[in-house]
N, C-alpha and C positions, 0 to 999 in steps of 0.2 A: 881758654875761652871764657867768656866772662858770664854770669849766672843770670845777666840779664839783658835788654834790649841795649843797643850803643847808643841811641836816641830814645830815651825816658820819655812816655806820652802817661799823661796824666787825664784824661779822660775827665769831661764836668757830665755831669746827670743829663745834659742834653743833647752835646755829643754824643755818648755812650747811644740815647734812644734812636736817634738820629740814624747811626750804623747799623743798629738792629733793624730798625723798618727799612732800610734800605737792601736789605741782605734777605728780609721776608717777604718783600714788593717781587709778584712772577716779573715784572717788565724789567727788572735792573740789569744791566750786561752784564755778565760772569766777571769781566774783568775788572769792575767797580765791585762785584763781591767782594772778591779773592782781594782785593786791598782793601778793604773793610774790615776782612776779618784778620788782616795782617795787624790793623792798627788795633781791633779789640783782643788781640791775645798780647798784643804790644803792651797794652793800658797796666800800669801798674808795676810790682816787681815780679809779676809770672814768669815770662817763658825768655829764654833765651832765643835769638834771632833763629840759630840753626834747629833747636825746639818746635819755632814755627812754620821753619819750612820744612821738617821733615813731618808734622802734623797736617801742612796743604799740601805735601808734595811738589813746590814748588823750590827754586834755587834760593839761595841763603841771602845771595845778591838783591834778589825779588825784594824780601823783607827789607833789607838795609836801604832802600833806595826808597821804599812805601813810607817806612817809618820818618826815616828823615825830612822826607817832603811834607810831610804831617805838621812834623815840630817844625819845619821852618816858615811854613805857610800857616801859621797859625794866627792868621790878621785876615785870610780870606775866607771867603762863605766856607763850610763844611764841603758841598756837594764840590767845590772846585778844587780842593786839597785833595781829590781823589782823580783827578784827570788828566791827561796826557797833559804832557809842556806840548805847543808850538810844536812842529819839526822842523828840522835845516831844511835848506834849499830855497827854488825861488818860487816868492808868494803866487797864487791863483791870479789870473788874470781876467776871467768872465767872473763879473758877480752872479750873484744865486740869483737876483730877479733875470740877468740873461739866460743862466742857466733853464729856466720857467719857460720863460718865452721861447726856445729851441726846442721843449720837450712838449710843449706846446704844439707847435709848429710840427713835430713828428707825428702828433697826432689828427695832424689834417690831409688829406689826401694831396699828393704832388702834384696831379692832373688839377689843382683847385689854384694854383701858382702857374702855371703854363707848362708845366714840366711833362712829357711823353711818357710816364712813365707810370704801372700802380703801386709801385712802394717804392719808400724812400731806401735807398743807398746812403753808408755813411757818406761819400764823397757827395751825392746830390745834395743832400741834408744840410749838409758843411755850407756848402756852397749859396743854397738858400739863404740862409742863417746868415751868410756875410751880405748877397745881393740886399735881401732887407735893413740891413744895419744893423741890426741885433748885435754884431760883435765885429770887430776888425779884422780880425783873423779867426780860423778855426780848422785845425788840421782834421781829415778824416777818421785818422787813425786815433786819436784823443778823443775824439766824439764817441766815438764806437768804445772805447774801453770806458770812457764816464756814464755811459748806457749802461754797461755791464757790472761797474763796480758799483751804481746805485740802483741796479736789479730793476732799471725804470727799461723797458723793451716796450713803447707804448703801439708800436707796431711790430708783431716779430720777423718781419721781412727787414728788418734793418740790418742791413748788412756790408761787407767792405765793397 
């Protein structure tokens, strides 16, 4: 096993501060820490990868994947050398301003649309959402878990 990182970062004075106040900021995600501090034990000839994971308690892989992306993104901003890639699969289809305008719209009363009803249903919700143009399509079931996985519940009667 080799005494040092496999991808050598060499850290400039501004970089190096850069990581620090990012890893000292309360608002930073844990998971922008934990690569930050991957690349500053990385900086230099200190720690060996398996070193620095058994130091974060994180997998050896973790390092090898933080650091490399470090050194080969070394042409992009700081703050984006520390963030996911993209993921596979197929791109979003409602942009963020429809996104707005649906969450919007959940936050208006249904009976204010002609709807019999005092809270929105994902399925009515959907359905609005396309009656107005807002979107082409929009399944129920997508609506309701894009509610829940951005904690937006702007009525908590939303429901299947």
């Amino acid at each position: 096993m080799p005494a040092h990182p496999r991808y050598r970062i060499n850290l400039l004075a501004n970089e190096r501060e850069f990581l620090e106040k990012l890893i000292a900021a309360h608002g930073t995600a844990q998971q922008i820490v934990r690569r930050a501090r991957i690349v500053l034990l990385a900086n230099g000839e200190g720690w060996s990868n398996q070193a620095i994971a058994e130091e974060l308690k994180i997998h050896k892989a973790d390092v090898t994947i933080w650091t490399r992306r470090w050194v080969e993104c070394g042409h992009a901003p700081l703050a984006q050398r520390l963030r996911d890639r993209p993921r596979a699969g197929r791109p979003g289809t409602i942009s963020a301003d429809q996104w707005c305008r649906i969450f919007a719209l959940a936050c208006e009363s249904p009976q204010d649309h002609g709807r019999p009803i005092t809270h929105w249903s994902s399925r009515e919700l959907s359905a609005e959402a396309i009656g107005q143009g807002i979107v082409e399509s929009l399944s129920a079931g997508h609506l309701r878990k894009t509610l829940k996985k951005r904690h937006c519940n702007p009525i908590a009667a939303v429901t299947g």
